[in-house]
C-alpha positions in Angstrom: -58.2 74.3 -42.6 -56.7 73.0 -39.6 -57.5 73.8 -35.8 -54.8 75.4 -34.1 -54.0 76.8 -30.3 -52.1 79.9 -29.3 -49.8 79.0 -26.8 -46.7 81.0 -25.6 -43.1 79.3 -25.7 -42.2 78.1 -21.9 -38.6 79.4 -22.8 -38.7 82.9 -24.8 -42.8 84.1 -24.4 -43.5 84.2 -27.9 -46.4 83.1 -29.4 -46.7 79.9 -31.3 -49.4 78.5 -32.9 -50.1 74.6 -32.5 -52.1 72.3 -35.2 -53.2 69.4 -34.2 -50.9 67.3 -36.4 -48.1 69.0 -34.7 -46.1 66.4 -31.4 -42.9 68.2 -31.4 -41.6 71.5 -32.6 -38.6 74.0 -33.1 -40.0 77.7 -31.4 -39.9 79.8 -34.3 -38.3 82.9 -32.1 -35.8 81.0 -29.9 -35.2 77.5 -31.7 -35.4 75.7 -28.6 -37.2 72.5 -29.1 -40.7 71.6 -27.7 -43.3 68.6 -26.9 -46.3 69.0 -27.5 -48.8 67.4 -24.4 -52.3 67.0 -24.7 -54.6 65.8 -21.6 -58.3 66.3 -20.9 -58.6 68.9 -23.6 -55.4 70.5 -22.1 -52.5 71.4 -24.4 -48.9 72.0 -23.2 -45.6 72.3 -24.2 -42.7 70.7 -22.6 -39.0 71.7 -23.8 -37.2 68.7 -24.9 -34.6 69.8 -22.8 -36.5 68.4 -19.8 -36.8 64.9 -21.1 -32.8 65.1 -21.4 -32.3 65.9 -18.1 -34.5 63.0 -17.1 -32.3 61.2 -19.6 -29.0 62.2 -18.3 -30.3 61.8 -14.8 -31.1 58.5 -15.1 -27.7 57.7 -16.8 -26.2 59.8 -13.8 -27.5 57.3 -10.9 -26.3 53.9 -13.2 -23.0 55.5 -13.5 -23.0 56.1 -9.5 -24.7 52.7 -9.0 -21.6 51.6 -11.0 -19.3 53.3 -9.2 -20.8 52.5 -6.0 -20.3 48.6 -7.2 -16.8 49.3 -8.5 -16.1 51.1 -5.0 -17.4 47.7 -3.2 -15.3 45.3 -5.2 -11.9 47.3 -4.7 -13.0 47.6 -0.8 -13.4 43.7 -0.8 -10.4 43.4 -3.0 -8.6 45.6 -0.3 -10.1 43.4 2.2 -9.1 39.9 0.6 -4.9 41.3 0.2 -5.0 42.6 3.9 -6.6 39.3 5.0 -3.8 37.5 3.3 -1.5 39.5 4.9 -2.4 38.7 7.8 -2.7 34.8 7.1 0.3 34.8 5.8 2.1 36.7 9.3 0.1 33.9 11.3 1.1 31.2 9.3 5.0 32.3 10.0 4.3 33.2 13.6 3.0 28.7 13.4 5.9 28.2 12.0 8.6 30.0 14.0 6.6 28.8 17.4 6.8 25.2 16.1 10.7 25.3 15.6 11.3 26.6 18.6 9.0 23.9 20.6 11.0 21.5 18.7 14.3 23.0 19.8 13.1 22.9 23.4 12.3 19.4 23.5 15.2 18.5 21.8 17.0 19.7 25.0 14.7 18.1 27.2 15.4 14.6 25.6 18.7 15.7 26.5 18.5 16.7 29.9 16.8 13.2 30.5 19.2 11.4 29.1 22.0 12.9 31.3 20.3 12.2 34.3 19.5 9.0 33.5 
């Protein structure tokens, strides 16, 4: 006959009795799902539901570590098109102060040659 421990389900109280074949089990009064811990002669139970949450939490902070990079790239994305905006406005500003520095030594050259 196998060895067994009484232990009382972490989520309804009832009692439940644990072999020592047994790693993982189904409460048989709530259903809810169980692991079964053992350490130093100590036996626990641990509702699978727990190791989910650790689960989802970890998928939780890659998804905001995601995010977090995704946030980044469309800052530095935002960053690049203003930056080229603003290229783009210095570039014409060259360009329109060249033209008219050409336009006012085109009149000088004039100028000297009438007083000459």
């Amino acid at each position: 006959m196998a060895e067994f421990v009484t232990l009382s389900c972490p989520t309804c109280g009832g009692k439940l009795k644990i072999t020592n074949d047994i790693d993982r089990f189904a409460c048989s009064h709530c259903g809810n799902e169980h692991v079964v811990k053992r350490s130093g002669g100590i036996v626990s139970l641990s509702p699978v539901v727990d190791g989910l949450k650790k689960i989802k939490t970890g998928v939780d902070k890659r998804e905001r570590e995601r995010k977090m990079g995704q946030v980044a790239r469309e800052r530095m994305d935002d960053m690049e098109r203003q930056r080229s905006k603003e290229l783009a406005a210095l570039q014409n500003e060259k360009s329109r102060i060249e033209s008219e520095m050409a336009r006012h030594r085109r009149i000088l050259e004039q100028l000297c040659r009438q007083r000459l």
